[in-house]
C-alpha positions as a Markdown table, in Angstrom:
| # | Residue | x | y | z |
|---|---|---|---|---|
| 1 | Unk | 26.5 | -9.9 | 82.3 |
| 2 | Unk | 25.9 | -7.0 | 84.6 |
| 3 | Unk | 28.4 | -8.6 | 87.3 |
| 4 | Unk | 31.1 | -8.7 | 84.0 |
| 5 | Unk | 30.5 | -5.5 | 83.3 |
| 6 | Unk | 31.0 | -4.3 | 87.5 |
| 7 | Unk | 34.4 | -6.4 | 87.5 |
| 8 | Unk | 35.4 | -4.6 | 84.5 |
| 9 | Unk | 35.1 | -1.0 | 85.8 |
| 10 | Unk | 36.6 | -2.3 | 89.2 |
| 11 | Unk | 39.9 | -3.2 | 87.2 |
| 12 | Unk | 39.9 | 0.1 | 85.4 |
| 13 | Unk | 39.2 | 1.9 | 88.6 |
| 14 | Unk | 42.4 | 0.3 | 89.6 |
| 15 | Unk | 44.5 | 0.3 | 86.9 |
| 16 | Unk | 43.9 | 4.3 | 87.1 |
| 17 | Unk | 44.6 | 4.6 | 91.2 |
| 18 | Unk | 48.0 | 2.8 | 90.5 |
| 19 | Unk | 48.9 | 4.8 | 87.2 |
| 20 | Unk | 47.5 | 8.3 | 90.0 |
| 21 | Unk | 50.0 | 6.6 | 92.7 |
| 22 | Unk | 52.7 | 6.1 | 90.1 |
| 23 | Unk | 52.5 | 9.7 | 89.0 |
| 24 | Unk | 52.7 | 11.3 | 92.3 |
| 25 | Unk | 55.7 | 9.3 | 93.8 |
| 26 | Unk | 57.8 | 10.5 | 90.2 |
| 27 | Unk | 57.2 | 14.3 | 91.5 |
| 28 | Unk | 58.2 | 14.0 | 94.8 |
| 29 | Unk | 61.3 | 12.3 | 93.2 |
| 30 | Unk | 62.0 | 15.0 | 91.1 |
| 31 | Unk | 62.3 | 17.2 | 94.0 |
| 32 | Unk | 60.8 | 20.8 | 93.3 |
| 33 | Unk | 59.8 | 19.9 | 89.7 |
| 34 | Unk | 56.1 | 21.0 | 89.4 |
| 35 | Unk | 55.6 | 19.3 | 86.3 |
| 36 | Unk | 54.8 | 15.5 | 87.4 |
| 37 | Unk | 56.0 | 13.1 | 84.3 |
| 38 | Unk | 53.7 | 10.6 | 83.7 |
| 39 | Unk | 55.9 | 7.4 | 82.5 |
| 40 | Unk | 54.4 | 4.4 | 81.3 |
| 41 | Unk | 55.2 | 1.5 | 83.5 |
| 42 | Unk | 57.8 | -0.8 | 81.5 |
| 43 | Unk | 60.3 | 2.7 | 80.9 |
| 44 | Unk | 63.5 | 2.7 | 82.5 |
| 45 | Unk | 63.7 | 4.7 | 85.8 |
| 46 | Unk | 65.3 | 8.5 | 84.9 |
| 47 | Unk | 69.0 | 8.2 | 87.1 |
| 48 | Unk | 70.2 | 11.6 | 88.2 |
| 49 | Unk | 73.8 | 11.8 | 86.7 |
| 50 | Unk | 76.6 | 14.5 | 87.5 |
| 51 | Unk | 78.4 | 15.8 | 84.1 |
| 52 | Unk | 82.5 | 15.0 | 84.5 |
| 53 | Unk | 84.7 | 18.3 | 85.4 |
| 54 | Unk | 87.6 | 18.0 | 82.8 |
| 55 | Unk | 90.6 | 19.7 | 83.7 |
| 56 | Unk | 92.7 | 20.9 | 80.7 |
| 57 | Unk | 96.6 | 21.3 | 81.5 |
| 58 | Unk | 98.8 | 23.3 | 78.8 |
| 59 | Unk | 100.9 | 21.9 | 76.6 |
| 60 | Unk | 104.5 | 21.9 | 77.7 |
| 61 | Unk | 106.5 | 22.3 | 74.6 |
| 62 | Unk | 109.8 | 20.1 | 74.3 |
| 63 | Unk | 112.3 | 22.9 | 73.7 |
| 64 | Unk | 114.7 | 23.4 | 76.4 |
| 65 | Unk | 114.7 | 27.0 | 75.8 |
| 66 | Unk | 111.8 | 27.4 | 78.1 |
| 67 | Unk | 110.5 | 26.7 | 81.1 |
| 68 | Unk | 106.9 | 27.2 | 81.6 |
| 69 | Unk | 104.6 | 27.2 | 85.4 |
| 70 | Unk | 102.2 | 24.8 | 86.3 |
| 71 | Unk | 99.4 | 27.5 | 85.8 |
| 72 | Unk | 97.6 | 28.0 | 83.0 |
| 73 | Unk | 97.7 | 31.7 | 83.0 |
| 74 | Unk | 101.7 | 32.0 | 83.9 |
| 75 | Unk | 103.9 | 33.4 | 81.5 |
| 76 | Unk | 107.4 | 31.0 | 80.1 |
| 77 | Unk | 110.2 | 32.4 | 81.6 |
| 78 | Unk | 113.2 | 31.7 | 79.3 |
| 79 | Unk | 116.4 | 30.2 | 80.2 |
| 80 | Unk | 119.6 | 29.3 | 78.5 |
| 81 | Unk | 119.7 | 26.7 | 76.6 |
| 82 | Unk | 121.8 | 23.4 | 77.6 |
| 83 | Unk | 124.1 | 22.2 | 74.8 |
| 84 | Unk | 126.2 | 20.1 | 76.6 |
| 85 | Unk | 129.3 | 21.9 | 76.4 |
| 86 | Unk | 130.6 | 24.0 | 79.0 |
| 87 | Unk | 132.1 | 27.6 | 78.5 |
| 88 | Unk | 135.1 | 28.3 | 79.6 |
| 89 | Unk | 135.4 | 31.8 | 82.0 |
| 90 | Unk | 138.4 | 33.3 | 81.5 |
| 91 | Unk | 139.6 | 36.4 | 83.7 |
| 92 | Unk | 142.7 | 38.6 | 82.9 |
| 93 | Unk | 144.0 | 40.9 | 85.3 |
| 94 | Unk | 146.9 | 42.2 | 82.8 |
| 95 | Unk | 147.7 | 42.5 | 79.3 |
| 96 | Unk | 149.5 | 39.5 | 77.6 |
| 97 | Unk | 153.3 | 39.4 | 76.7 |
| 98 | Unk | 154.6 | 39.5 | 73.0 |
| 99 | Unk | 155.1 | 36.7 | 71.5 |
| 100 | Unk | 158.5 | 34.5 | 72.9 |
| 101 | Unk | 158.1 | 36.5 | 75.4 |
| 102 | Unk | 157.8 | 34.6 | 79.0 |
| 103 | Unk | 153.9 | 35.3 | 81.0 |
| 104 | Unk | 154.4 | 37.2 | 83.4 |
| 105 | Unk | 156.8 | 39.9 | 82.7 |
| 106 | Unk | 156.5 | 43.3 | 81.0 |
| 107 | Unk | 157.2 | 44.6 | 77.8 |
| 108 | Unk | 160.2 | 46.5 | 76.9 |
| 109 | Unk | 158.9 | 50.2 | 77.2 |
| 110 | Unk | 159.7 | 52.5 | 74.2 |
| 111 | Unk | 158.3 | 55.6 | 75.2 |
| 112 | Unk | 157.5 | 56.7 | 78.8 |
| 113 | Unk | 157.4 | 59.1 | 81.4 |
| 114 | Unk | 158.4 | 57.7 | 85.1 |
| 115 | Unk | 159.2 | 59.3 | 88.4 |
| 116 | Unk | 162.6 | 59.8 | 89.5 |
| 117 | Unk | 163.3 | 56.8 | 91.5 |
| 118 | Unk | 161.7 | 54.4 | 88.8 |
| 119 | Unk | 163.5 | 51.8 | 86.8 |
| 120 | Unk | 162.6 | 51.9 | 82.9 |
| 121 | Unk | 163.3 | 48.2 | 81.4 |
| 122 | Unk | 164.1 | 48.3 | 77.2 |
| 123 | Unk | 165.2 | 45.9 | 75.0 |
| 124 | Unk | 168.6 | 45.8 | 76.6 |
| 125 | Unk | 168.6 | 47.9 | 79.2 |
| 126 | Unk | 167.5 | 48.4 | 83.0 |
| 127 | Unk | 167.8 | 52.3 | 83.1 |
| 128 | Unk | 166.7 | 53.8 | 86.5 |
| 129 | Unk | 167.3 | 57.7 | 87.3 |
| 130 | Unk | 168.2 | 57.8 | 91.2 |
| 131 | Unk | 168.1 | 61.6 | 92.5 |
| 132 | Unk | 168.8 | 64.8 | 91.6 |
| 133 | Unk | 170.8 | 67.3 | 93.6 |
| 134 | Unk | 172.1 | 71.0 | 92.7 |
| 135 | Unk | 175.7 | 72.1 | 93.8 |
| 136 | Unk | 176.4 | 73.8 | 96.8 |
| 137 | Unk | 177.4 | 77.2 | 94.1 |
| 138 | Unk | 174.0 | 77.6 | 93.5 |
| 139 | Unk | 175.2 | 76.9 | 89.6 |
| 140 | Unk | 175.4 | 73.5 | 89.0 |
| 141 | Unk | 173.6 | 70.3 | 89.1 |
| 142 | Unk | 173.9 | 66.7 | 89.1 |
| 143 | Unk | 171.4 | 63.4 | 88.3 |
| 144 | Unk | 172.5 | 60.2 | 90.2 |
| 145 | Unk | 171.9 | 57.3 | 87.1 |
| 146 | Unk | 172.6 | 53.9 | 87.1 |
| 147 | Unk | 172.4 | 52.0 | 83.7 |
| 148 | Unk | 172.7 | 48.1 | 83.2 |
| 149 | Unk | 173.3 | 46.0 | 79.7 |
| 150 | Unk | 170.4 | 42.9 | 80.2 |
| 151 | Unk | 170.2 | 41.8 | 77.0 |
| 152 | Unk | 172.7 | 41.1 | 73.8 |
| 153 | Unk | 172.5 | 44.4 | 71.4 |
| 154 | Unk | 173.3 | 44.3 | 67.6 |
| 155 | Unk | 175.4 | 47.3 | 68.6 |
| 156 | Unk | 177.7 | 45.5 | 70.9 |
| 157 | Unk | 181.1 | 44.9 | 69.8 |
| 158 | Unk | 182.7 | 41.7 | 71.0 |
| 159 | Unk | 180.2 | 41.5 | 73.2 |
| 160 | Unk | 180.6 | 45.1 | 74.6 |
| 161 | Unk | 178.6 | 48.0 | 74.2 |
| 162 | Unk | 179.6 | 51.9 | 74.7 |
| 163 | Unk | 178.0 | 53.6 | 77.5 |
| 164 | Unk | 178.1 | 57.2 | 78.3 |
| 165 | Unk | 176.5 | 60.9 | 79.3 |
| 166 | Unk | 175.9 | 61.7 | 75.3 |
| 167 | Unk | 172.5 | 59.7 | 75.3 |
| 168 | Unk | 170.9 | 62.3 | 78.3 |
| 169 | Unk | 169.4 | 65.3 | 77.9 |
| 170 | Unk | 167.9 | 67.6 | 80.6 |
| 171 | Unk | 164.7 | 69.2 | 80.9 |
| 172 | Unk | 164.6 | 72.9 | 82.4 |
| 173 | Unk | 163.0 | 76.1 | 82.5 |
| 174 | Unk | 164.2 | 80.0 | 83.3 |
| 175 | Unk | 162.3 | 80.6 | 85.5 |
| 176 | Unk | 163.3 | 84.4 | 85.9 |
| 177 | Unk | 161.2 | 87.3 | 84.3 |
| 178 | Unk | 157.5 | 85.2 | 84.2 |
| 179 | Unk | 156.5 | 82.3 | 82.1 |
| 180 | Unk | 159.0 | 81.0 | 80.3 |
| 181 | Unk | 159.2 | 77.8 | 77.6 |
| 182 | Unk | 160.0 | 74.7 | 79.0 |
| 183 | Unk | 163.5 | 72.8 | 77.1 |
| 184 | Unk | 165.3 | 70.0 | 76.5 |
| 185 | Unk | 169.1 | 70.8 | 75.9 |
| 186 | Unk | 171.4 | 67.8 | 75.3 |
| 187 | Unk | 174.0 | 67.3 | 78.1 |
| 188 | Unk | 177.4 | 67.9 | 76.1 |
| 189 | Unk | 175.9 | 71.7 | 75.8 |
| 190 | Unk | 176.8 | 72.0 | 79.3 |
| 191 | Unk | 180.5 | 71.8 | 81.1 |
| 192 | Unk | 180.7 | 68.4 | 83.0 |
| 193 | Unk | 181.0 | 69.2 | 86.6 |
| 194 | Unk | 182.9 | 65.8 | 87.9 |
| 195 | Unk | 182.9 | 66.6 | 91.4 |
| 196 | Unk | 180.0 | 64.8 | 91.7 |
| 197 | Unk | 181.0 | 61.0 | 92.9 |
| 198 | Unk | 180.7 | 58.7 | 92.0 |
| 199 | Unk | 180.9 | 60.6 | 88.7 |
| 200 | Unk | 179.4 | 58.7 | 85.3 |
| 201 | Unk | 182.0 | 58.2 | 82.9 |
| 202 | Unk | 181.7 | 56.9 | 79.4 |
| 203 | Unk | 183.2 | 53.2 | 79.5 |
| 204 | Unk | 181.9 | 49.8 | 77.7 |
| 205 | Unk | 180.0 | 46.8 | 79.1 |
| 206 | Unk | 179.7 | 43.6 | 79.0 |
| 207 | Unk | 176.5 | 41.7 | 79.5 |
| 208 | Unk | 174.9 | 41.9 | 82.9 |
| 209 | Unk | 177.1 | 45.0 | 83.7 |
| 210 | Unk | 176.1 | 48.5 | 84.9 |
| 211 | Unk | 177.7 | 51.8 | 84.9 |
| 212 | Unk | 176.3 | 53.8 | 87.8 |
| 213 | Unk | 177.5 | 57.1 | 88.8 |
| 214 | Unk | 176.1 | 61.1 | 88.9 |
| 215 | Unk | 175.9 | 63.1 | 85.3 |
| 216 | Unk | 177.0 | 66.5 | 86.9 |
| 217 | Unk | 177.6 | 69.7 | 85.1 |
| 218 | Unk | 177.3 | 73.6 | 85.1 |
| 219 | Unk | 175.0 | 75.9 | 84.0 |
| 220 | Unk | 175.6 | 79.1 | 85.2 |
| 221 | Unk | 172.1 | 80.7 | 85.7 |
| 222 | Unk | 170.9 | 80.4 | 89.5 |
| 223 | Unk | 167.3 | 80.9 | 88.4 |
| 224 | Unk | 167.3 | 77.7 | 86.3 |
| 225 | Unk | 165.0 | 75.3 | 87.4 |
| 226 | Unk | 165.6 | 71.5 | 86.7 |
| 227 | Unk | 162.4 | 69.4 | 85.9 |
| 228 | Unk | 163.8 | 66.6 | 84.4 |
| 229 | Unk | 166.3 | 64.5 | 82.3 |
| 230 | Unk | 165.6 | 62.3 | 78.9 |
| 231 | Unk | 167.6 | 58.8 | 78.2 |
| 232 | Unk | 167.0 | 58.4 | 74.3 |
| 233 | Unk | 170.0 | 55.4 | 73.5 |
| 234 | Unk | 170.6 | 54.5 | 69.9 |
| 235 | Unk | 168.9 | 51.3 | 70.5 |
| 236 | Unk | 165.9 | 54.2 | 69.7 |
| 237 | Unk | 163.7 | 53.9 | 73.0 |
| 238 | Unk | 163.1 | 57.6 | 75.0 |
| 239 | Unk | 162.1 | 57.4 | 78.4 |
| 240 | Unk | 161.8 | 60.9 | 80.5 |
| 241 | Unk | 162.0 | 61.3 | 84.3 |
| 242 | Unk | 160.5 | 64.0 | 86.0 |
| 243 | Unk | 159.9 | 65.1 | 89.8 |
């Protein structure tokens, strides 16, 4: 009974040394844990384990209104929107013409204000005001003009139409004695002076035709200046030259 008893204690002795050794290899493989854990030997060995890193991209929403950056902390940046139609870019580097009338040219002029030299174009007319001279008397003057009939008028008369000096009128000014009112004075207030040549006489025309010539005529005061002439036809347009 007593050698029972010895065997006995010898098992427990070892039982403990291999539950001591057990212990001691846990802590060194917990690394700088000072707490040993005692675990009973039938548990299931404690594996180290790394938690996943998620990585959480932004939403990229399905409007086509906006295009947004790869980084989470980038703003959208908004575009136009594709419809699938295309605009058209137009670019117009002059006014368009009346209606009937062809692209490209320009619109009869009513009223206007030209240099000598320049052509006005009406309704029926090509009107262009070519020089102007004064007379060798020191009294008289002449404008060089040169009118054309370009279109059919309702004023035309078997297909004629009555041109003459009785549609011009000429600017001026006395300038004696300090500042004086500019005026327009219709040309039959004046004496025709038709030593000017070719001189412009009142005749008819057919279409396509001009009547060219100089509108001379005296006036009698040396210290008149001449600024300009006026072409006001009954077709009802007025168009001034002045130097």
């Amino acid at each position: 009974m007593t050698r029972a008893i010895s065997t006995r204690s010898r098992l427990q002795r070892a039982v403990v040394g291999s539950i001591s050794v057990f212990t001691l290899l846990v802590t060194v493989a917990c690394g700088n844990s000072l707490v040993p854990v005692e675990m009973p030997s039938s548990a299931v060995p404690v594996t180290s384990m790394t938690s996943p890193t998620v990585t959480t991209e932004p939403s990229k929403p399905s409007s086509p209104s906006q295009t947004w950056s790869e980084s989470t902390n980038a703003s959208p940046t908004t575009t136009a929107p594709s419809v699938g139609v295309e605009t058209p870019v137009t670019s117009r580097t002059e006014s368009s013409p009346p209606t009937g009338q062809a692209p490209g040219t320009q619109a009869p002029l009513v009223r206007a204000t030209l240099g000598v030299g320049e052509t006005a174009r009406l309704a029926n007319w090509e009107v262009t005001v070519l020089n102007g001279e004064p007379g060798e008397d020191g009294i008289s003057y002449g404008w060089k003009v040169k009118v054309c009939y370009v279109a059919p008028s309702a004023l035309a008369d078997d297909g004629r139409i009555t041109v003459g000096d009785a549609v011009w009128s000429l600017i001026v000014q006395d300038q004696e004695g300090g500042w004086n009112p500019v005026e327009t004075i219709p040309v039959g207030e004046f004496k025709r002076d038709h030593t000017y040549r070719p001189d412009y006489a009142d005749t008819t025309l057919a279409l396509g035709e001009c009547n060219l010539g100089w509108i001379g005529f005296v006036h009698g005061n040396p210290d008149l200046g001449w600024l300009g002439i006026r072409y006001e036809p009954a077709t009802g347009e007025s168009i001034t030259w002045m130097w």
